[in-house]
C-alpha positions in Angstrom: 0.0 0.0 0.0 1.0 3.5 -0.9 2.4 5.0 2.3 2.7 9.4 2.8 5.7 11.2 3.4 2.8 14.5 4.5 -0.1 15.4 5.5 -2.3 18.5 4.7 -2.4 20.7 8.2 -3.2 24.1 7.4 -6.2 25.2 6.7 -6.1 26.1 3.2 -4.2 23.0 2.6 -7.2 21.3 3.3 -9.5 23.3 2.1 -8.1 23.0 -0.9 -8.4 19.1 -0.9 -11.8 19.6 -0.3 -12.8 22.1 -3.3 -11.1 19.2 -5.8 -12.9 16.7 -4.5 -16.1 18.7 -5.2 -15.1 19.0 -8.5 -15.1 15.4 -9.2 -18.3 14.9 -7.4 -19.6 17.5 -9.6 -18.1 15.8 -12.9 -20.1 13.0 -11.6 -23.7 13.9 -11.7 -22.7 15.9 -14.9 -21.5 12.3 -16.8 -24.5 10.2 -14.3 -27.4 12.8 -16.2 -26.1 13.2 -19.8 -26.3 9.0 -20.0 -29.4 9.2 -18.4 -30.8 11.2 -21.3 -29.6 8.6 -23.7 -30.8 5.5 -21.3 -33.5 6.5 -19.5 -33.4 3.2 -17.2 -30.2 4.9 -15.5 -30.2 3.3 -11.7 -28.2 5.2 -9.4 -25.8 2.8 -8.5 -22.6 3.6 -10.5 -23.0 7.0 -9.4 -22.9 6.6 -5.9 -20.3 3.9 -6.6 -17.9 6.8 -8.2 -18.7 9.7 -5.9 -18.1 7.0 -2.5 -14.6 6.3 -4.3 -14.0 9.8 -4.9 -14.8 11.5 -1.8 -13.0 8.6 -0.4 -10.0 9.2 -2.1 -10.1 12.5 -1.1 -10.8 12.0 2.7 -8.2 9.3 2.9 -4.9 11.4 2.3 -6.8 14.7 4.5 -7.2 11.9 7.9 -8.1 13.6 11.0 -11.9 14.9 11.7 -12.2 15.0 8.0 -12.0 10.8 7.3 -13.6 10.3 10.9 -16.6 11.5 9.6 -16.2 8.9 6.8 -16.0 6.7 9.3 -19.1 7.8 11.1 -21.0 8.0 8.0 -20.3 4.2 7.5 -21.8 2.7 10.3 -25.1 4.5 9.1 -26.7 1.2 7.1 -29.8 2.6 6.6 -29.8 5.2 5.5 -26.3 5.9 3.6 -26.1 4.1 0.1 -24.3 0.4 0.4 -21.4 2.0 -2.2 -20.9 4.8 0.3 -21.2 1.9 3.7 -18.4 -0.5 1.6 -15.9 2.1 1.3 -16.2 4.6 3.9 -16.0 1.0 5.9 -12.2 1.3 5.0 -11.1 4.4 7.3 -11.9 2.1 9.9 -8.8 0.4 9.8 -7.7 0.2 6.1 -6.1 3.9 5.3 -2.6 4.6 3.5 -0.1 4.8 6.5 2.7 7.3 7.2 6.2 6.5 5.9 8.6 5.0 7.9 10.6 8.3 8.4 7.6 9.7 9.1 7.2 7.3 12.1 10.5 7.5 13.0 10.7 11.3 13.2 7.3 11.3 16.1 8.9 8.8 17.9 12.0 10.8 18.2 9.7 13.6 19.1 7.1 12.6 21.8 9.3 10.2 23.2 12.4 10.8 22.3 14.2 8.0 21.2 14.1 5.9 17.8 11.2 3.2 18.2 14.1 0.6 17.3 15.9 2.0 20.1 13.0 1.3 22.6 11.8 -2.0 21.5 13.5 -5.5 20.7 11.7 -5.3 17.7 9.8 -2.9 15.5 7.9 -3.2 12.5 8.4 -0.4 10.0 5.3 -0.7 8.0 1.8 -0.3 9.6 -0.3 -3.0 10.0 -3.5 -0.9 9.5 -4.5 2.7 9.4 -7.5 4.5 10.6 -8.9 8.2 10.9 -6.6 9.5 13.4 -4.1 7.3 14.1 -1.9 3.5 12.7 -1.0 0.5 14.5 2.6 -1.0 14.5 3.8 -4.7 16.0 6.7 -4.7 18.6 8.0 -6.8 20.4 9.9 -6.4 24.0 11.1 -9.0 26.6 9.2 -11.7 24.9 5.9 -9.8 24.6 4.3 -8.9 21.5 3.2 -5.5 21.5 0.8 -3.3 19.3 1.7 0.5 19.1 -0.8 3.3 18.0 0.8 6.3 16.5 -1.3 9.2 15.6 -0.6 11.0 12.9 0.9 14.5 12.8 -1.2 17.4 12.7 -4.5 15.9 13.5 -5.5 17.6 16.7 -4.7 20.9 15.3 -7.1 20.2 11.9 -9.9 19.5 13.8 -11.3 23.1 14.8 -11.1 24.2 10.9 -12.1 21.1 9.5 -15.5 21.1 11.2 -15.4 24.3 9.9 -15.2 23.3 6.5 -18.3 20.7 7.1 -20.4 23.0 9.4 -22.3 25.0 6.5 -22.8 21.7 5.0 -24.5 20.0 8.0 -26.4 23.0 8.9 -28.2 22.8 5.6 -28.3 19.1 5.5 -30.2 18.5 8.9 -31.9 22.0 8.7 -30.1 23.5 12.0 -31.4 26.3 13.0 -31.5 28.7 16.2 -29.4 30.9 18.4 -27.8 27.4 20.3 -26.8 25.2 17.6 -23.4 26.0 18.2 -23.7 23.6 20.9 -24.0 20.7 18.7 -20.4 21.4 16.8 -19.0 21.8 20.1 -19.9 18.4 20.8 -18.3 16.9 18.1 -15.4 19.5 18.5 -14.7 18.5 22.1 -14.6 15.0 21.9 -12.7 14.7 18.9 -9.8 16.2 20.4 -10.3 14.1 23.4 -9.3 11.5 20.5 -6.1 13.0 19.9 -4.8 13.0 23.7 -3.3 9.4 24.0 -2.8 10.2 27.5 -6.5 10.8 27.9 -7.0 6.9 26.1 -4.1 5.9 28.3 -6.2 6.8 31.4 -9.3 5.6 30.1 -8.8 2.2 28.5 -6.8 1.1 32.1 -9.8 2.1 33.8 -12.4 0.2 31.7 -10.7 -2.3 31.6 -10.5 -2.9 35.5 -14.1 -1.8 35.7 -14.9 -4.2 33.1 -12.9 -7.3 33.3 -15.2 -9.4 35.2 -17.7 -9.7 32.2 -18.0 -12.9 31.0 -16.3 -13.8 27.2 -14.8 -10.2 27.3 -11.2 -9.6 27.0 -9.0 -6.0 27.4 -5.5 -5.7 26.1 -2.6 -4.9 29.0 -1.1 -1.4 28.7 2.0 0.2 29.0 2.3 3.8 30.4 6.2 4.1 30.0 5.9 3.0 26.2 3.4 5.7 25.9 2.9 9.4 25.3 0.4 11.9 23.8 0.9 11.3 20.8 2.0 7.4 21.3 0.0 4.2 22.6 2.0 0.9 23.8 -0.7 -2.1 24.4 -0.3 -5.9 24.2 -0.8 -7.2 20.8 -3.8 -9.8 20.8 -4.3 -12.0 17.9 -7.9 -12.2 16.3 -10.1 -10.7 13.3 -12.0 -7.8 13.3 -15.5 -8.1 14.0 -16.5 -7.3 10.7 -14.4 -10.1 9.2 -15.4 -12.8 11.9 -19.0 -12.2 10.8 -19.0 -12.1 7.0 -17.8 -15.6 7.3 -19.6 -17.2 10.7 -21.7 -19.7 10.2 -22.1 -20.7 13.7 -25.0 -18.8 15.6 -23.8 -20.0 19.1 -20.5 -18.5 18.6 -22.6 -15.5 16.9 -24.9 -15.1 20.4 -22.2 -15.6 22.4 -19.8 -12.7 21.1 -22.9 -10.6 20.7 -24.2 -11.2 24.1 -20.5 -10.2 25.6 -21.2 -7.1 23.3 -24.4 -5.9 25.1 -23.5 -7.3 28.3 -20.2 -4.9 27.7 -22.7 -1.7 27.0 -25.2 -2.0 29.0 -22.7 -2.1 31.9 -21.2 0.4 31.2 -24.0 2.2 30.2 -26.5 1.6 33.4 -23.9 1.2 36.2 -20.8 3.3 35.1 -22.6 6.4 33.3 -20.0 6.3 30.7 -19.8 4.6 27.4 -17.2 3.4 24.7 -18.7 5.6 21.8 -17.1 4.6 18.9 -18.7 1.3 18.1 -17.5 0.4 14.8 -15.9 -3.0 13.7 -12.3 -1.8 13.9 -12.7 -1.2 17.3 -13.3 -5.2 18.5 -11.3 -8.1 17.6 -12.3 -11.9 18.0 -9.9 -13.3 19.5 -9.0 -17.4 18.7 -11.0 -18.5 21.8 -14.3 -16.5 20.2 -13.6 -13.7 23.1 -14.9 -10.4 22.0 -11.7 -7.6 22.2 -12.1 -4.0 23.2 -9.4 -2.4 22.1 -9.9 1.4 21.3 -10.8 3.8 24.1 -10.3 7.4 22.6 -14.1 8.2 22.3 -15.8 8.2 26.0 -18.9 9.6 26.6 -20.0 10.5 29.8 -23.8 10.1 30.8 -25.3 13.1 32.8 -28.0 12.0 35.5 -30.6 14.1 34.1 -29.9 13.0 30.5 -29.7 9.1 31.7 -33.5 8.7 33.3 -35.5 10.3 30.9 -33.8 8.7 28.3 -34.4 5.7 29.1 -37.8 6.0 30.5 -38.5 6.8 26.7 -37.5 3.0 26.1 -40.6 2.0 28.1 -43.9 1.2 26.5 -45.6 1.8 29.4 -43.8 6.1 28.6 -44.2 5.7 25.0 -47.7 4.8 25.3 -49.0 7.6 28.1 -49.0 11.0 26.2 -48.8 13.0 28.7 -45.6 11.3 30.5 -44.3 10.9 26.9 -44.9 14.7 26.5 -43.1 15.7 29.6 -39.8 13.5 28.6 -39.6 14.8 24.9 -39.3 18.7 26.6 -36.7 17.4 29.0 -34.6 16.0 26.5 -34.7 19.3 24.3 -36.4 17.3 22.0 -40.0 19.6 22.4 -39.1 23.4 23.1 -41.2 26.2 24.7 -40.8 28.6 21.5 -42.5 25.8 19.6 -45.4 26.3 17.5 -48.2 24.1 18.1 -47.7 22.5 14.5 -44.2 21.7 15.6 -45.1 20.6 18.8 -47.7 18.0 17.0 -45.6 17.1 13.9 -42.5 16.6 16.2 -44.4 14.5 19.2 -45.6 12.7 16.2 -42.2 12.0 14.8 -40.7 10.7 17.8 -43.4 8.3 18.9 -42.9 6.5 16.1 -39.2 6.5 16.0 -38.7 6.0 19.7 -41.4 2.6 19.7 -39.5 0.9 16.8 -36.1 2.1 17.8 -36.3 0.7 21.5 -38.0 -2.7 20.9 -35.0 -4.0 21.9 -35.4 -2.9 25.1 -39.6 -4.4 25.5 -38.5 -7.3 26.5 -35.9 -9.8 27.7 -34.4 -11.2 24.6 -33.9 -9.6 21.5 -32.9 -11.4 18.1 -30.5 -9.0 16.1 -30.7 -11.3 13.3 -34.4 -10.1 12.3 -34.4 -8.6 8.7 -37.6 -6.9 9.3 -36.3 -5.0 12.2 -33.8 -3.7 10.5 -35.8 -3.4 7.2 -38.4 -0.8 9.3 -35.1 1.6 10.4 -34.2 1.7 7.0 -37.9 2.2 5.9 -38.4 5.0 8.1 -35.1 6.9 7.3 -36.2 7.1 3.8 -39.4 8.7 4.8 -37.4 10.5 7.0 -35.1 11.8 3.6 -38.2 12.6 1.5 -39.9 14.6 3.9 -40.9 17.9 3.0 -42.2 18.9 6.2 -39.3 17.9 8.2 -37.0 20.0 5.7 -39.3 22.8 6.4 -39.1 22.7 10.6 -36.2 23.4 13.0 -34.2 20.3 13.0 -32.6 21.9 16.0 -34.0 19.5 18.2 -32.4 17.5 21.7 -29.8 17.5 24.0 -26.1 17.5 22.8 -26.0 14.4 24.5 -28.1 12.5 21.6 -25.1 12.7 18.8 -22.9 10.6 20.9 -25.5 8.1 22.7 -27.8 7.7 19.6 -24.2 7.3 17.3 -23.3 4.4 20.4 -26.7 2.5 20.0 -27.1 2.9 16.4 -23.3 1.0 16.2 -24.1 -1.4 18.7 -27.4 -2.3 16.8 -25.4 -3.0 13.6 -22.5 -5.1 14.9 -25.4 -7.1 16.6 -27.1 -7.4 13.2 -23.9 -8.0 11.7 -23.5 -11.1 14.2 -26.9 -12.3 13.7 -26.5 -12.4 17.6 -29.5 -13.3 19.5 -29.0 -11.4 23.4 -31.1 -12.1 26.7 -30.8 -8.0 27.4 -31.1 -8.9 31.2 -28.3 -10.6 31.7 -26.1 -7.6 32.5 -27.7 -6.9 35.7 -25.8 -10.0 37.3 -22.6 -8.5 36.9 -23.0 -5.3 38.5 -24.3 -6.6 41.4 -21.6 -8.8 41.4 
């Protein structure tokens, strides 16, 4: 794989990278219309096919904030385009690397020595590459070790890349109002919180105690005086990536089993530590050779307020859904209902959520859930569709819910597809034991 000697960092830089890849995008639906004219028939597919390679190509050599939200984007099944899911899939662990001098020169730099210098062994090439940062093998006093190094320039990207993409996103999800700055901030804040290896550092030890005791779930062992900001020492731990073990498991026990470690893992940590792991895609869990699910990536950490937590998941009650006037009271506490609405808001909106709320938390109705069902899924993808063509919505304030949605919504709509992508069937109860225990 081609490797880079340099990465874009100023603003303009990027920018730049950005206006090209517009071009080409543009080039597209100019070439995707003209045959269209001559073959009326014209499905979409190769043009979402070319744009998801271009845009891809684009992102890749950008990283940072810019290829994270590539990454986002492809955990988004139902609604994105399968062309756009199959290759935004790759900046989840399959980007062009940084050079060898490249690595050599931040090792040097954040911990001041040669990585050859501080390891028996050390491979030169990466042996993959995500949004923000790539993974190395080492070796040192007979352990194998795996070493994240981010890549240069990342953490000072991230303010001007967002906003690059702001005036996008505003138009695209119809953000309006005097606060919607809070939503950017968000994303703002906790992507740097992925650039401060220390921060991981802290983090991943600390789930990892609080979380060892989980049955069929395995953390890696860190090393704090092989690390830095900008560098992450962990034991290396054989396995496949989630996505990989799936596409060719044919075993459901083995399926329920790794997927019932999975919720077990979140709803732990969900319910009794009021913090979550809230970057759920497949590059982030491994399967290990004894069918052991593998947390391995702790950057993105989302605390849970109190007063976010309970009406939240009061929503995922029937018995809530179902009473309008306790249903009412929860959708104004989340920010989801405002004062300053107008009454056709306030009934298109209560609308809205009802039915996205009583499909969205049947997995929560009872005490096993089967992540395997088609039609379940089918009805998510259904409804985003309506949700695309509808006029109305575009029409009214999409400002709508607490900052705290776009990282707990993002965390359940990732769990719910590496589920589905297990076929795993979960009693949702059984988490409960271990917190008691």
């Amino acid at each position: 794989m081609k490797t880079l000697d340099k990465i874009p960092t100023g603003k303009i830089e990027r920018a730049s990278q950005l206006v090209k890849t517009g071009f080409k995008v543009g080039g597209n639906y100019v070439a995707y219309y003209g045959e269209k004219i001559v073959n009326p028939s014209l499905n979409r597919d190769k043009l979402n096919e070319n744009n998801a390679e271009d845009i891809y190509d684009g992102l890749k050599n950008l990283k940072g904030s810019a290829l994270k939200v590539a990454q986002m984007l492809s955990m988004d099944k139902s609604i994105m385009p399968q062309q756009y899911v199959d290759k935004f899939s790759l900046s989840q662990f399959s980007v062009p690397p940084l050079s060898a001098p490249l690595v050599r020169k931040t090792f040097k730099k954040y911990l001041g020595q040669y990585p050859e210098n501080l390891y028996d062994t050390f491979t030169p090439d990466a042996m993959n590459a995500a949004s923000i940062g790539q993974v190395h093998k080492a070796t040192k006093d007979g352990k194998n070790l795996a070493v994240k190094i981010q890549y240069p320039g990342v953490a000072d990207s991230i303010s001007s890349d967002l906003a690059l993409v702001k005036p996008f996103a505003i138009r695209m999800f119809n953000i309006k109002g005097k606060d919607s700055d809070k939503y950017f901030k968000e994303v703002e804040d906790k992507l740097l919180e992925e650039t401060d290896y220390n921060l991981e550092l802290k983090q991943s030890i600390e789930v990892s105690n609080w979380c060892k005791h989980i049955e069929n779930l395995r953390f890696p062992e860190y090393y704090p005086e092989l690390s830095s900001e900008k560098i992450l020492t962990m034991e290396w731990i054989d396995g496949e990536h989630l996505s990989e073990f799936a596409s060719h498991n044919n075993d459901s026990v083995k399926g329920d089993k790794i997927g019932q470690a999975l919720w077990d893992f979140y709803m732990y940590q969900m319910h009794h530590l009021k913090q979550v792991h809230a970057d759920p895609h497949p590059g982030n869990f491994l399967i290990d050779k004894n069918d052991k699910l593998v947390a391995i990536d702790f950057g993105c950490i989302k605390q849970v307020p109190i007063d976010f937590y309970v009406p939240y998941f009061e929503l995922a009650k029937p018995e809530i859904i179902d009473n309008p006037k306790l249903f009412n009271e929860k959708l104004y506490e989340l920010e989801i209902l405002r004062q300053d609405d107008s009454k056709e808001e306030i009934v298109y909106f209560t609308k809205l959520f009802h039915d996205l709320l009583s499909l969205f938390t049947k997995p929560f109705h009872g005490d096993f859930f089967d992540f395997s069902d088609d039609n379940f899924f089918g009805q998510i993808a259904t409804m985003g569709e309506e949700f695309a063509k509808d006029t109305q919505l575009r029409k009214m304030n999409g400002n709508r819910g607490s900052k705290h949605f776009l990282y707990i919504n993002r965390t359940f709509f990732g769990l719910y597809n590496l589920l589905h992508d297990l076929k795993a069937r979960v009693n949702t109860k059984t988490f409960e034991k271990f917190i008691t225990e």
